[in-house]
N, C-alpha and C positions, 0 to 999 in steps of 0.2 A: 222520560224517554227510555222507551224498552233498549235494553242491548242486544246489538244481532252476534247473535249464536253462530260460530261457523262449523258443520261438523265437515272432517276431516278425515278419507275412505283412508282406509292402507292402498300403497302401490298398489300390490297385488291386487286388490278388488276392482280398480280404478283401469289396472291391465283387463282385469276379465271385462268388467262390461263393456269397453272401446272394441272389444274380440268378439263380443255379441254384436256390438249393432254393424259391428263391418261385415260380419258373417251371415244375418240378418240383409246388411246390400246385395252385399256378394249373389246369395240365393235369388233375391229379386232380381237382379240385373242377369242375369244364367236364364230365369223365367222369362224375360224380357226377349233376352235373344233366342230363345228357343220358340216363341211365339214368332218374333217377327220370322226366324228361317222357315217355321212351317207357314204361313201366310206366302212370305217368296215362292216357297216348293210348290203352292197349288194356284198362284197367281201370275198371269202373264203380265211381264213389267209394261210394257208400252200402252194397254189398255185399262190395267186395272181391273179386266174382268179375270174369271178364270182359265186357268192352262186344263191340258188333257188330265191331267192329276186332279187337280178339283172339282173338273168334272165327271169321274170319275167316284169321287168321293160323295158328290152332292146323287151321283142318281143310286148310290150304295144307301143313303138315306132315306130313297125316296122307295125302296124295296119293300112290297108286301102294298103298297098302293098304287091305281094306274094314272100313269100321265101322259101326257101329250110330246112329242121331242121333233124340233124343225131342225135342219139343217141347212143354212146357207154358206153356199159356194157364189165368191162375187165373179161375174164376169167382167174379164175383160180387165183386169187388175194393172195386169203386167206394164201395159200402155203408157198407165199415169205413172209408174216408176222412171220407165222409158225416157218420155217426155218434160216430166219436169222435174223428175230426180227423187229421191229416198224419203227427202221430206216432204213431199206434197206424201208420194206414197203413206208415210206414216200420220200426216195430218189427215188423210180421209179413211183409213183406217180406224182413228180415234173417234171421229164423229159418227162412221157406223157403230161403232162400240158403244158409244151414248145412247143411240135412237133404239138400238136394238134391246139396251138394258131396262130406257123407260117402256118399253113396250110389255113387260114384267114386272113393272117396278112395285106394285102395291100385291102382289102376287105371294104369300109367305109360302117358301120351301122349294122356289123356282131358282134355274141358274140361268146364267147366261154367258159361255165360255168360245172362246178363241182356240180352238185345239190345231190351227196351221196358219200360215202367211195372211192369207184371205179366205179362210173357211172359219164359220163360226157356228155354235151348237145353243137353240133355246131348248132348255127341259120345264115342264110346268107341270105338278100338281092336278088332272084333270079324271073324274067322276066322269064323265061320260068324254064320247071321241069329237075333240074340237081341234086335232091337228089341223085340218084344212083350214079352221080361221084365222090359228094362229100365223100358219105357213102366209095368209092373205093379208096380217096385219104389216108382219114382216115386209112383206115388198109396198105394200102401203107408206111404210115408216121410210122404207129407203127411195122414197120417189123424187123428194124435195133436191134440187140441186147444192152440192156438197164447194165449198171455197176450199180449196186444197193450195191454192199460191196467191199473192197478192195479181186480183184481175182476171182470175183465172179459178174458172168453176165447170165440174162434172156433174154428172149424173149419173148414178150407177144405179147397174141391175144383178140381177141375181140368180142363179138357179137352185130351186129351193124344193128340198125333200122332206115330208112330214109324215109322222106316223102316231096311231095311240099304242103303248104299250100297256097290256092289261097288267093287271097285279102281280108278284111274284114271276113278271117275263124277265129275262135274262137282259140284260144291259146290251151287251153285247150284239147282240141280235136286234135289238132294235137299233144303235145304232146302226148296224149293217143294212135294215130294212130302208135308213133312210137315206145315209148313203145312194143307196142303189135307184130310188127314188129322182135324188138331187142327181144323178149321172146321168136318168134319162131324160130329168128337165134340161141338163145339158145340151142331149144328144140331139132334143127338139131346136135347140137353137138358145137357149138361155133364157131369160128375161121372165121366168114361172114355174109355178108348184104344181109340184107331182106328190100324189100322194098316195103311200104303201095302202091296196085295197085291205082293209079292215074284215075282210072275210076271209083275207088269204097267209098263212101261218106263216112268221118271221123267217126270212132265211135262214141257215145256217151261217157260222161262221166262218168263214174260210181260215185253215190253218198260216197259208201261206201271205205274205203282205201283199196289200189292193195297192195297185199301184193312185196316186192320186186321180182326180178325177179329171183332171186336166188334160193330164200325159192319157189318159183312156181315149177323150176324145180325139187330140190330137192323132193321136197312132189310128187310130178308128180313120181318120179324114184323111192320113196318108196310106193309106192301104184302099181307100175308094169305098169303104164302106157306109152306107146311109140305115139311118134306123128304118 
């Protein structure tokens, strides 16, 4: 029977490499948290999809190719807070959030982001101008009535703004294109897509902040004005 040999480090070496591998954690656990705060920074926590930051970042990617970009504004939001309280509100919230991401889901380089309460942003990827079907899968997807309390189920609609932006167009500007789009499906009444005419050059941007689309219509209804 062989004898076991035991070798024997000095302190010191024995100090250095417990110094290496905790230095060694240390580093990984720093990269750990630095991933998870940048994932929080461009992820809206209640849905899981993306905030104005990542989306944001997802169409800074998508520069030098043209896509397709919907905006929906849900109508009529307010009600189901109203009515049955913050958590129905955030349960139907969630479920749009689901139908709207499978509506993208095999789509590589596509976002799907929440940038306020009840407005949310599809950006896709698109070779030729298919905003209007995307804009039509969209209220397709949101047709099915939604459980937001026990016994108690909605239906929601939408007003929905679409545009193609060609290659190297400015972010900005097409958001604002579709925006303005989704404000006049608003001003029609809600419940449909409008889409920025594709022969007519993206707006500018306004320097000064748009007020929501909400508050447009609203103040538009108390001053008597009709489209």
């Amino acid at each position: 029977m062989k004898a076991l040999t035991k070798v024997l480090l000095p302190a010191a070496a024995v100090v250095s490499v417990v110094g290496h591998v905790w230095a060694a954690y240390a580093v990984r656990s720093q990269q750990t948290e630095l991933g998870r705060a940048r994932r929080e920074a461009t992820t809206d926590p209640l849905t899981g999809l993306a905030n104005r930051a990542g989306l944001a970042a997802a169409l800074d990617e998508l520069d030098g190719e043209p896509y397709d970009l919907v905006l929906v504004d849900l109508d009529k939001f307010k009600p189901v807070n109203d009515t049955w309280g913050h958590a129905a509100g955030d349960r139907l919230l969630v479920e749009i959030a689901r139908r709207l991401a499978a509506v993208l889901d095999d789509i590589d380089g596509a976002v799907v982001a929440r940038i306020g309460g009840d407005e949310f942003v599809l950006a896709s990827p698109s070779p030729a101008a298919l905003a209007h079907y995307l804009g039509a899968e969209v209220i397709q997807a949101l047709g099915a009535p939604i459980e937001v309390a026990d016994a108690v189920t909605v239906t929601v609609t939408a007003s929905v703004g679409a545009v193609h932006a060609t290659a190297g167009e400015d972010p900005a500007r097409a958001m604002a294109a579709a925006d303005a789009a989704a404000y006049e499906a608003k001003l029609r009444g809600g419940d449909g897509l409008v889409e920025h005419c594709p022969l007519t050059e993206l707006p500018e941007v306004e320097q000064r902040p748009l007020l929501r689309l909400r508050e447009m219509v609203d103040l538009t209804t108390a001053l008597g004005v009709t489209a």
